[in-house]
N, CA, C and O atoms as a printed pandas DataFrame, in Angstrom:
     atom_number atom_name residue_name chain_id  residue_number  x_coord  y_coord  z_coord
0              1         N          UNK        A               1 -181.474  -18.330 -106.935
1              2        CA          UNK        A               1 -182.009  -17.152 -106.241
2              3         C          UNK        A               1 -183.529  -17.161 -106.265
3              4         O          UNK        A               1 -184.245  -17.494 -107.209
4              5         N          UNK        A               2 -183.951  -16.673 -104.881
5              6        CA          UNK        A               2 -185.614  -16.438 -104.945
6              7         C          UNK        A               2 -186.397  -15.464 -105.698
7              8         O          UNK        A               2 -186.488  -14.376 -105.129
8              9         N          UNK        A               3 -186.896  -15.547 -106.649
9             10        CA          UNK        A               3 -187.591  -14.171 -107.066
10            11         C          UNK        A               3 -188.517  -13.614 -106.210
11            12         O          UNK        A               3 -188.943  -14.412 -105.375
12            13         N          UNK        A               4 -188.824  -12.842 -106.172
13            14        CA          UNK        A               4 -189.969  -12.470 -105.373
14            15         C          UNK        A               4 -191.008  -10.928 -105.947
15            16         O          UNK        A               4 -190.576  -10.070 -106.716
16            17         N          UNK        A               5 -192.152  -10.935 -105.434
17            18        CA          UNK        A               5 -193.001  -10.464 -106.387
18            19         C          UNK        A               5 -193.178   -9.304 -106.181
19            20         O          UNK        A               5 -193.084   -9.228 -104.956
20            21         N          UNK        A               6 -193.403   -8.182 -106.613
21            22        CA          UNK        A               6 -193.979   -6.967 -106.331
22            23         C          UNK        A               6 -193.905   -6.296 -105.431
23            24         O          UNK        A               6 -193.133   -5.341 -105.520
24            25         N          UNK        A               7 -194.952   -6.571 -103.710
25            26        CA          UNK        A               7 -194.762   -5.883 -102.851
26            27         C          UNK        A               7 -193.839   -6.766 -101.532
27            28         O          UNK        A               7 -193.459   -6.346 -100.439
28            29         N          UNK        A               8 -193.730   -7.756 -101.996
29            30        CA          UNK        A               8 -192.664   -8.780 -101.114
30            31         C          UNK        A               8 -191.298   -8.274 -101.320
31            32         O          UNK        A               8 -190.421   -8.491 -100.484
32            33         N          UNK        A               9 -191.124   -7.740 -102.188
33            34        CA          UNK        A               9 -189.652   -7.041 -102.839
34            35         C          UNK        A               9 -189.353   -6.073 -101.692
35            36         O          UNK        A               9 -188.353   -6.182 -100.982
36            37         N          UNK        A              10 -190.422   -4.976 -101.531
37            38        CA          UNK        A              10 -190.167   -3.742 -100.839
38            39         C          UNK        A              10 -190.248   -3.894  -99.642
39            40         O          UNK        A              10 -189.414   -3.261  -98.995
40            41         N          UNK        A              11 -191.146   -4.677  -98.928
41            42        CA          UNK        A              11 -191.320   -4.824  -97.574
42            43         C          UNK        A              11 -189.870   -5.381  -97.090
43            44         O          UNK        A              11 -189.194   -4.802  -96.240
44            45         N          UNK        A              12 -189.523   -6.454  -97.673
45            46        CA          UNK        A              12 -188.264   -7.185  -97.229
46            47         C          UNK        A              12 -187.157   -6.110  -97.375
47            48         O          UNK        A              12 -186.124   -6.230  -96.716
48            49         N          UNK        A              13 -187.306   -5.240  -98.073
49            50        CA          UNK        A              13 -186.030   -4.463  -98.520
50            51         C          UNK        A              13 -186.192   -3.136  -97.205
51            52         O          UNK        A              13 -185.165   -2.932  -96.556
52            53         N          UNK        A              14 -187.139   -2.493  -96.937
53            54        CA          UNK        A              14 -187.922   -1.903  -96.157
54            55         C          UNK        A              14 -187.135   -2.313  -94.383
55            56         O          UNK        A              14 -186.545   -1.629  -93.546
56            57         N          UNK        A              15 -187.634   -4.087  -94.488
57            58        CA          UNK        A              15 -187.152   -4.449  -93.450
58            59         C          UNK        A              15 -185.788   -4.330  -93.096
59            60         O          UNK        A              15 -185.182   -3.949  -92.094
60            61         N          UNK        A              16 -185.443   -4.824  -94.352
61            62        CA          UNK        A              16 -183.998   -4.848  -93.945
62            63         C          UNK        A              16 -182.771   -3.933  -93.555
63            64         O          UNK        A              16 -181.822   -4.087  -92.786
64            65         N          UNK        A              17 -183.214   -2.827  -94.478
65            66        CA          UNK        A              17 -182.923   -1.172  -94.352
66            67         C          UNK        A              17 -183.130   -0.778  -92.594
67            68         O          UNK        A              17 -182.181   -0.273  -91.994
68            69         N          UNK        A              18 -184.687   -1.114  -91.743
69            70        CA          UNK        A              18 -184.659   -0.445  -90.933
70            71         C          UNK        A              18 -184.018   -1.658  -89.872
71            72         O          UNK        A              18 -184.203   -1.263  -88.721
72            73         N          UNK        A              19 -183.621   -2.429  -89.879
73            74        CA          UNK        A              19 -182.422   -3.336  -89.154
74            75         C          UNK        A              19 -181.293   -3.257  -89.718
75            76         O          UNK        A              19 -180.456   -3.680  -88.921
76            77         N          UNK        A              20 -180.753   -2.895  -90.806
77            78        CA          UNK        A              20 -179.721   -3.178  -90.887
78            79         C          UNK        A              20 -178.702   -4.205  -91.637
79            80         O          UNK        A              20 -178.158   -5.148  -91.063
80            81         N          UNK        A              21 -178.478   -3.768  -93.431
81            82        CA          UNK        A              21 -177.824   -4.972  -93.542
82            83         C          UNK        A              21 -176.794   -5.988  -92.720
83            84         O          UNK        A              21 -177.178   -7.158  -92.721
84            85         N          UNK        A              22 -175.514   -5.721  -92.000
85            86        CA          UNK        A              22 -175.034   -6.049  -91.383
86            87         C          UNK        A              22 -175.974   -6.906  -90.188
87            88         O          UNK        A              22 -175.861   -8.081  -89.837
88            89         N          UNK        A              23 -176.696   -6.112  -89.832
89            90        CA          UNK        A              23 -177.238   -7.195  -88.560
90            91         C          UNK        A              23 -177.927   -8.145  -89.533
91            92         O          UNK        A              23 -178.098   -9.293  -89.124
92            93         N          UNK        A              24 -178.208   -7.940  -90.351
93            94        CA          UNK        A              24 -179.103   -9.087  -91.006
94            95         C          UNK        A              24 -177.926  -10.308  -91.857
95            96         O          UNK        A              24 -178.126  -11.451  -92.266
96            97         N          UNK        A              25 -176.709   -9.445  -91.865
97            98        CA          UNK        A              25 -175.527  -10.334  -92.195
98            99         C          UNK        A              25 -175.030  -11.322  -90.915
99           100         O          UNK        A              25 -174.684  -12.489  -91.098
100          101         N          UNK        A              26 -175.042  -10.947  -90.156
101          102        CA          UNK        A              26 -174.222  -11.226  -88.601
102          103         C          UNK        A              26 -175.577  -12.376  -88.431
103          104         O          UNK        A              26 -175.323  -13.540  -88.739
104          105         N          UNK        A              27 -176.350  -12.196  -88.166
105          106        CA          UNK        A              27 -177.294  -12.765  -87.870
106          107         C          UNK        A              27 -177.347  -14.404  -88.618
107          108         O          UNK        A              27 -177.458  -15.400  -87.903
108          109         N          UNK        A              28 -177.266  -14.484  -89.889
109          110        CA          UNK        A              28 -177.358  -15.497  -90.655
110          111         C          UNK        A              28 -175.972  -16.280  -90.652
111          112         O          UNK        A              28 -175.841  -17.471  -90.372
112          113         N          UNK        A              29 -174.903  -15.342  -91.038
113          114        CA          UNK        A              29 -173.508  -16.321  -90.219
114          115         C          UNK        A              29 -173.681  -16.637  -88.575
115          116         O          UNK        A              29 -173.367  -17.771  -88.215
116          117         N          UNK        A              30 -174.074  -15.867  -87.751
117          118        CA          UNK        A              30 -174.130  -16.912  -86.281
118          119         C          UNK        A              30 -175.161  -17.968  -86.119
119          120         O          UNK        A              30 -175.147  -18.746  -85.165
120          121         N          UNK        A              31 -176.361  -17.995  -87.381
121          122        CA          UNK        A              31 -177.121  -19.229  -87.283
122          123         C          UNK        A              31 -176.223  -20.270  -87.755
123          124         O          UNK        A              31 -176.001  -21.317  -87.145
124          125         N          UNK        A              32 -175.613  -19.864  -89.097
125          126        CA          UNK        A              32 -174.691  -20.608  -89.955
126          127         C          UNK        A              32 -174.087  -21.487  -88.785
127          128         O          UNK        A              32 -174.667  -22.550  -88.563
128          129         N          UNK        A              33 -172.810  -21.111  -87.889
129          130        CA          UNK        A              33 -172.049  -21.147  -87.130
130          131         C          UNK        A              33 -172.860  -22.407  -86.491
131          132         O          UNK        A              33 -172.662  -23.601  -86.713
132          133         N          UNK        A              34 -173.640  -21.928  -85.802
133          134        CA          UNK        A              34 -174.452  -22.369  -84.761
134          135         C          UNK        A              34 -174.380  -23.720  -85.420
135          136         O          UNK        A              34 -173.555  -24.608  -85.205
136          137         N          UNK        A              35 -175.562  -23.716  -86.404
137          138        CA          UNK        A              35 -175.810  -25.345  -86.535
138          139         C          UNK        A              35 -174.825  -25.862  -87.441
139          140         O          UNK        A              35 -175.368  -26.718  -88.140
140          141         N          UNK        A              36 -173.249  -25.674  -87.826
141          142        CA          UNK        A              36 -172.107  -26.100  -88.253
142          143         C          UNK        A              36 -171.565  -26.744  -86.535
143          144         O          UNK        A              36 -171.016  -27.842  -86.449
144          145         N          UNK        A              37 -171.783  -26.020  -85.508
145          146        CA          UNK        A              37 -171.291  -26.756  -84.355
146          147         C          UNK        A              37 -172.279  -27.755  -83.943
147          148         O          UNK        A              37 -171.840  -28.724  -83.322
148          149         N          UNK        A              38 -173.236  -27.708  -84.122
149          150        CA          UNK        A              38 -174.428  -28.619  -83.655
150          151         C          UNK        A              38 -173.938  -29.899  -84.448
151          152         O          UNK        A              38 -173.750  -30.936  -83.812
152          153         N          UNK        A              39 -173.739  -29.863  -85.718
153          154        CA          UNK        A              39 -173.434  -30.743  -86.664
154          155         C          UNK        A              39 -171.890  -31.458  -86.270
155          156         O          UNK        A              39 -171.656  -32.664  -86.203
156          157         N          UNK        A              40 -170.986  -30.391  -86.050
157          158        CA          UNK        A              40 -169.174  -31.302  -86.014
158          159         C          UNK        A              40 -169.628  -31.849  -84.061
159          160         O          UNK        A              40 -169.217  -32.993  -83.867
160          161         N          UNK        A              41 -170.367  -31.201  -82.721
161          162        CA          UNK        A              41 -170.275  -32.058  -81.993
162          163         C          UNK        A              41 -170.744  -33.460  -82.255
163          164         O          UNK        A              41 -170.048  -34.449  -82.025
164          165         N          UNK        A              42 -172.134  -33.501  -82.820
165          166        CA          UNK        A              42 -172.708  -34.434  -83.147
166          167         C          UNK        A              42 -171.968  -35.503  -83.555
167          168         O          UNK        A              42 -172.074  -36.513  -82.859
168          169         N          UNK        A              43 -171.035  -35.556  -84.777
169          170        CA          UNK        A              43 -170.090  -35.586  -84.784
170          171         C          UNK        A              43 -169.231  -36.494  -83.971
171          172         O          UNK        A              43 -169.151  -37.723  -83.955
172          173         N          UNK        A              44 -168.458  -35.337  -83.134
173          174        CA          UNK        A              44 -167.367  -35.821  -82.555
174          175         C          UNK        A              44 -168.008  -36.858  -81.528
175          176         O          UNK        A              44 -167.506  -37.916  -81.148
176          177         N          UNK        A              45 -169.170  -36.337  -81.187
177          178        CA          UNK        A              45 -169.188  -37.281  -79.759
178          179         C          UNK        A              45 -169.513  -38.744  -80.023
179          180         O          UNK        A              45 -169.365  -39.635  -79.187
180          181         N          UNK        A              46 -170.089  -38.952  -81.584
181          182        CA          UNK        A              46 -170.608  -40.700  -81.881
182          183         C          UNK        A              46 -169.520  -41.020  -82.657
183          184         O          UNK        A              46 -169.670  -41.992  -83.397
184          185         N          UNK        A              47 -168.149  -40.280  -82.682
185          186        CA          UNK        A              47 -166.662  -40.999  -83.229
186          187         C          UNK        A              47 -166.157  -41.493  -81.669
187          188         O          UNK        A              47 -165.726  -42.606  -81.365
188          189         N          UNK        A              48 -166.355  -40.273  -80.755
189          190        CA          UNK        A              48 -165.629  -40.630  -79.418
190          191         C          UNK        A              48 -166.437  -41.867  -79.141
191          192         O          UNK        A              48 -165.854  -42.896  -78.799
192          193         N          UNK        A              49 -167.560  -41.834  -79.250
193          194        CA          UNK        A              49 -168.074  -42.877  -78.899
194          195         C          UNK        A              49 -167.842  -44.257  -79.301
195          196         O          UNK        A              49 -167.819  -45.204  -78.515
196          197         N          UNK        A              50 -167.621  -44.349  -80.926
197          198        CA          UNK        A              50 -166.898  -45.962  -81.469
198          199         C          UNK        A              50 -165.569  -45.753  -81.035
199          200         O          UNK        A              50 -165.076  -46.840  -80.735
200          201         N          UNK        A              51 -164.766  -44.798  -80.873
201          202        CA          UNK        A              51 -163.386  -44.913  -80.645
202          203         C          UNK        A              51 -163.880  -45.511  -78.941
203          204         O          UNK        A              51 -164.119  -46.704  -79.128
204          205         N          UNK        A              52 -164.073  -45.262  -77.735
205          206        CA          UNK        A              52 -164.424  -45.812  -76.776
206          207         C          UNK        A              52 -164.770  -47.187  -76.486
207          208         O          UNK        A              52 -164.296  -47.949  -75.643
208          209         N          UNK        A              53 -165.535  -47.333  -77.201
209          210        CA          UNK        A              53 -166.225  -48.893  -77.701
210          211         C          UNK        A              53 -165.049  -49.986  -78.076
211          212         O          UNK        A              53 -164.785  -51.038  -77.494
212          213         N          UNK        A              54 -164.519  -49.482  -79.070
213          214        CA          UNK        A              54 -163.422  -50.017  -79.495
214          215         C          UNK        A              54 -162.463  -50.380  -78.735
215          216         O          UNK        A              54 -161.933  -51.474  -78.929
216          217         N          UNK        A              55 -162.067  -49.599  -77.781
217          218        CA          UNK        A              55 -160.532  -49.829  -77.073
218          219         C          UNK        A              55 -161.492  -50.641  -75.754
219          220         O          UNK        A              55 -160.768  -51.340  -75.045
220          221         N          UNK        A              56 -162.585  -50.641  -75.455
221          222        CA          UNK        A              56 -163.015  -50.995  -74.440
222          223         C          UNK        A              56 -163.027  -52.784  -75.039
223          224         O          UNK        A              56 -162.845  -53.486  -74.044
224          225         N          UNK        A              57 -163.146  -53.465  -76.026
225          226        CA          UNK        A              57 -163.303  -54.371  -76.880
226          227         C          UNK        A              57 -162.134  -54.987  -76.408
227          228         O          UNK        A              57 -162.024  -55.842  -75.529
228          229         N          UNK        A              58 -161.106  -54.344  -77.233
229          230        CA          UNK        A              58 -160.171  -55.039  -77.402
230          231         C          UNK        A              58 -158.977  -54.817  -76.067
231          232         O          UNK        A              58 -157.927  -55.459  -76.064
C-alpha cells in the first residue's frame, strides 16, 4: 500500500468523495478490463497467426 502524506491524504479523499467511490471503482475495473482485452487479443491473434502458418506449411 501507498502511504501518503498529510495533505495528499485529504485532497485525494476530498476527490474522491466529490466523484464518487463507485465511479472511482467502475472506473479502474473498466481500465482493468480494457487492457486484460488488449492483452488476451494480442494474444489470440499471434496464436492464430502460428496456428495459420502452420497448416499453411504443412
Amino acid at each position: 500500500m501507498i502511504k501518503w502524506r498529510g495533505s495528499a491524504t485529504k485532497a485525494s479523499l476530498r476527490s474522491r468523495r466529490s466523484r464518487g467511490s463507485c465511479d472511482t471503482i467502475y472506473f479502474y475495473i473498466g481500465v482493468r478490463i480494457f487492457h486484460l482485452q488488449k492483452k488476451c487479443l494480442s494474444l489470440l491473434s499471434s496464436l492464430l497467426g502460428n496456428l495459420s502458418r502452420n497448416s499453411i506449411v504443412h
